[in-house]
N, C-alpha and C positions, 0 to 999 in steps of 0.2 A: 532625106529631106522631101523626096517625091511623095512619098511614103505617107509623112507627118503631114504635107501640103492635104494631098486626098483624103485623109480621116477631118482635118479640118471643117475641108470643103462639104463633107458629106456633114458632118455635125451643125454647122452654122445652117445649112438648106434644109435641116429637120428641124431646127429649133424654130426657123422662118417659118414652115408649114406648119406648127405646133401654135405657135402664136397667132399666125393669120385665123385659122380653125379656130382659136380661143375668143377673139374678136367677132366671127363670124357667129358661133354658138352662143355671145354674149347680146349681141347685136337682131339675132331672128330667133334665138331658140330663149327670148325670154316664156317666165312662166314653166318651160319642161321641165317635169320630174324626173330626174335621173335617178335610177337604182343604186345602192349600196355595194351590192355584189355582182357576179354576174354566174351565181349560182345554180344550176338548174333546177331548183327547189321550184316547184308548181305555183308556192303561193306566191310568190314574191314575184315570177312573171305574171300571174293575171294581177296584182298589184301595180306591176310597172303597164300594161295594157290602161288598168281601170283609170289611170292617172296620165294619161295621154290621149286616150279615144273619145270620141263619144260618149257620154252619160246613157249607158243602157235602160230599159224600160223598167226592169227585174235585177236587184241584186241579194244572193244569198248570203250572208255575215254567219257565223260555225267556228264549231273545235276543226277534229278529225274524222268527226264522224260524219259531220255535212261536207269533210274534204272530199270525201268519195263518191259525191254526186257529182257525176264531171257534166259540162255544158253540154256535151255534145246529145246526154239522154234526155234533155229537155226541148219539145219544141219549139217550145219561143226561141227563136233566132237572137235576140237583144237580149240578152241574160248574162250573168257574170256571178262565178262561184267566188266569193272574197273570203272561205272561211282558209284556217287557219292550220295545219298542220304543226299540234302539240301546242295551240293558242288559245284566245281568249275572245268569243263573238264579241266583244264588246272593241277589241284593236277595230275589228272590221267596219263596224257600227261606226266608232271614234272617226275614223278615215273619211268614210260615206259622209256624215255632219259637217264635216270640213272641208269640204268639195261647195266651189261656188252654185254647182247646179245639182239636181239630186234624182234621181231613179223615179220611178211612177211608183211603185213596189218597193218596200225592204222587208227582208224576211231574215227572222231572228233564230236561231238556232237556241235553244236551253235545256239541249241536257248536259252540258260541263260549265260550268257557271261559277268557278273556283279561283280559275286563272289570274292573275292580274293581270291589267294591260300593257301592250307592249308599248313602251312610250317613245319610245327609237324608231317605231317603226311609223308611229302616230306623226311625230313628226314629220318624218322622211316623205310620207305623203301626202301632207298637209300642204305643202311649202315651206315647213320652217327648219329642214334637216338639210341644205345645199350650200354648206359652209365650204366645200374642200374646194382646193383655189382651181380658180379658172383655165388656168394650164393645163391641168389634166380631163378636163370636164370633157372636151372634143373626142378624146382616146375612148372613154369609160361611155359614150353618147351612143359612138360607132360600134364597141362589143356589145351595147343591150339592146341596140336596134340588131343586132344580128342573131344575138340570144334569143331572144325574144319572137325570130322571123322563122328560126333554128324549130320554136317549141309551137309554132303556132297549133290553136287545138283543131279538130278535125271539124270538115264542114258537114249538116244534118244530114246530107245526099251522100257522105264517105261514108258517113258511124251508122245509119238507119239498116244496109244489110246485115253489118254485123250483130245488132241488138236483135236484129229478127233472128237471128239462130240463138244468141243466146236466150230470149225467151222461148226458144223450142225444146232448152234443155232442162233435164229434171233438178228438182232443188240439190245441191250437193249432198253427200252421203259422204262427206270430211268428220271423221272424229274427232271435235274440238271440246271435249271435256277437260281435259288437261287445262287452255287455256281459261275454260270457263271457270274453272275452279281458282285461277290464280287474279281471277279477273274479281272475282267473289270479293274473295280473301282482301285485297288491295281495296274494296269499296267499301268495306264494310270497318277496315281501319280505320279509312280518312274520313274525318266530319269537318263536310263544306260548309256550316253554317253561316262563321262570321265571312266567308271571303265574298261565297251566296249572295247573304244583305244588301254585301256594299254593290256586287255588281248590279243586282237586280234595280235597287235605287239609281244608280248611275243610267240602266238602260231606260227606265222610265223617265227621268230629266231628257235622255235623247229624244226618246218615242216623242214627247210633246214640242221639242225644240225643232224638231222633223217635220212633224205634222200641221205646223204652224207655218211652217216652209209651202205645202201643199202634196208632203208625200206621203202614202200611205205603209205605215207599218203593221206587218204580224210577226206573231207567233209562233213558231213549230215547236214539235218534240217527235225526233224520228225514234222510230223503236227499238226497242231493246230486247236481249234472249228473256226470258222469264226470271231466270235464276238472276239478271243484274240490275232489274225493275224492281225485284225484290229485295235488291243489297241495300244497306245504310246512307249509301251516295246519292243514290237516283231519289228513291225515298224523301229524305232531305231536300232535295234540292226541288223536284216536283212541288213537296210541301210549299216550299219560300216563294217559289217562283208565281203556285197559281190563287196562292194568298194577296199575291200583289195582283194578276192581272186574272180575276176572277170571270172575266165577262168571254162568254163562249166566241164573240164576235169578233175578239183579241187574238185569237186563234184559228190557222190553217189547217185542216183536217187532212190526216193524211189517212188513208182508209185501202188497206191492204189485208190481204189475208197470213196471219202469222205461220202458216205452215208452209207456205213458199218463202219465208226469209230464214236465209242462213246467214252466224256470222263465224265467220273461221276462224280469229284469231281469238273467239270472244266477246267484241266489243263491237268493232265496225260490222255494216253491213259487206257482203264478198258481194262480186261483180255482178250477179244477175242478181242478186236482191237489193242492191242498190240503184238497179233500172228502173228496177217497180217501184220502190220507193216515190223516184222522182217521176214517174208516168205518172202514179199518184197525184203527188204535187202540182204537178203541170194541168193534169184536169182542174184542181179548185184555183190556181193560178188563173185559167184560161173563165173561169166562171168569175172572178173577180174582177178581170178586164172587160 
């Protein structure tokens, strides 16, 4: 009986702390976005970050390819990478519009323009995905403030000596034929036409719904090996994309020399060609502001 008395006791004084925290979180933490998961997945913490902090000055929206421009090789301090690992710039986009206040800068990623949007995710941080009951809201509050504390990114004064040595080293000499060839082969199958259209239409309804707000949107296209500029994919989508937004002013130049960019797997830039990329970046960034 002692026994059953103590597991009682201990269960009714959880449930009391459970409920109090429920009211409490109900009560001050109106408005907080609370995450889904508490995944270590990159994108989904500077998601859960972009939807609780400050409105940064600079937000990047991207596939995977603008995944691998991390914050830390940019020096603007107020920057936030939203793109999207195996996504769709247009989730990112979607989110950014649906935010009461908005960046100074958005900057669009278009070389994968095929994706559909994540609407799960559009929601989620919108405000309108915080259906799961208030009971567990305090538990799931406290692991993605700790996640989230767990992943924070490193500060310009950590990441600045490391980026100096890795700019002191030579471009890699990794043999990635193999992947370029499978990278080929895969682009030159899929024809993004119609998925293309609809997003392309979709980001220009933003761009203007944006800019009407008072925020300024561009354009990027980071680079590609030779051989996947040349594939049916990139081609394509190039095509659709700068048929709609023709005017050179729509666009961020990114101006790198292609004999220092490697990408290893094929596709992405590898870690010190995706520095330069965004040192790049950050110069016409830093001429825009």
């Amino acid at each position: 009986m002692a026994t059953v008395q103590w597991f009682l006791k201990c269960g009714l004084t959880a449930a009391a702390l459970l409920v109090a925290c429920g009211f409490a979180t109900a009560r001050f933490g109106h408005g907080l976005q609370l995450p889904s998961t508490t995944t270590r997945d990159g994108s989904l913490i500077t998601l859960n970050r972009y939807a609780t902090e400050p409105i940064p000055d600079v937000v990047l929206v991207g596939s995977s390819i603008t995944f691998r421009l991390k914050e830390e090789y940019f020096a603007t301090a107020n920057l936030r990478n939203l793109a999207l690992a195996g996504g769709s710039p247009v989730t990112g986009l979607e989110i950014v519009a649906n935010q009461p206040r908005l960046p100074k800068i958005i900057l669009v990623e278009t070389n994968v323009l095929s994706r559909p949007t994540d609407d799960v995710l559009v929601g989620k941080y919108s405000g309108r995905g915080n259906a799961e009951p208030l009971f567990f809201r305090p538990v799931r509050t406290a692991v993605a403030s700790y996640e989230n504390w767990r992943h924070a990114p490193l500060t310009h004064a950590q990441a600045s000596s490391a980026q100096a040595r890795l700019l002191q080293q030579p471009p890699s000499d990794f043999d990635n034929h193999v992947y370029v060839d499978r990278a080929v082969q895969q682009s030159n199958a899929e024809d993004p036409t119609v998925a293309t259209r609809i997003n392309v239409q979709r980001i220009r309804q933003l761009i203007f719904a944006l800019e009407q707000r008072g925020a300024r949107v561009l354009l990027f296209q980071l680079p590609l090996s030779n051989e996947l500029e040349n594939a049916r994919f990139a081609k394509i989508t190039g095509d659709i994309v700068h048929a709609q937004f023709p005017d050179p002013d729509r666009w961020l130049t990114i101006d790198v020399p292609r004999s220092e960019l490697r990408w290893a797997d094929g596709v992405h830039l590898d870690e010190r060609s995706a520095l330069i990329a965004a040192q790049s970046m950050q110069r016409a960034i830093s001429m825009l502001r």
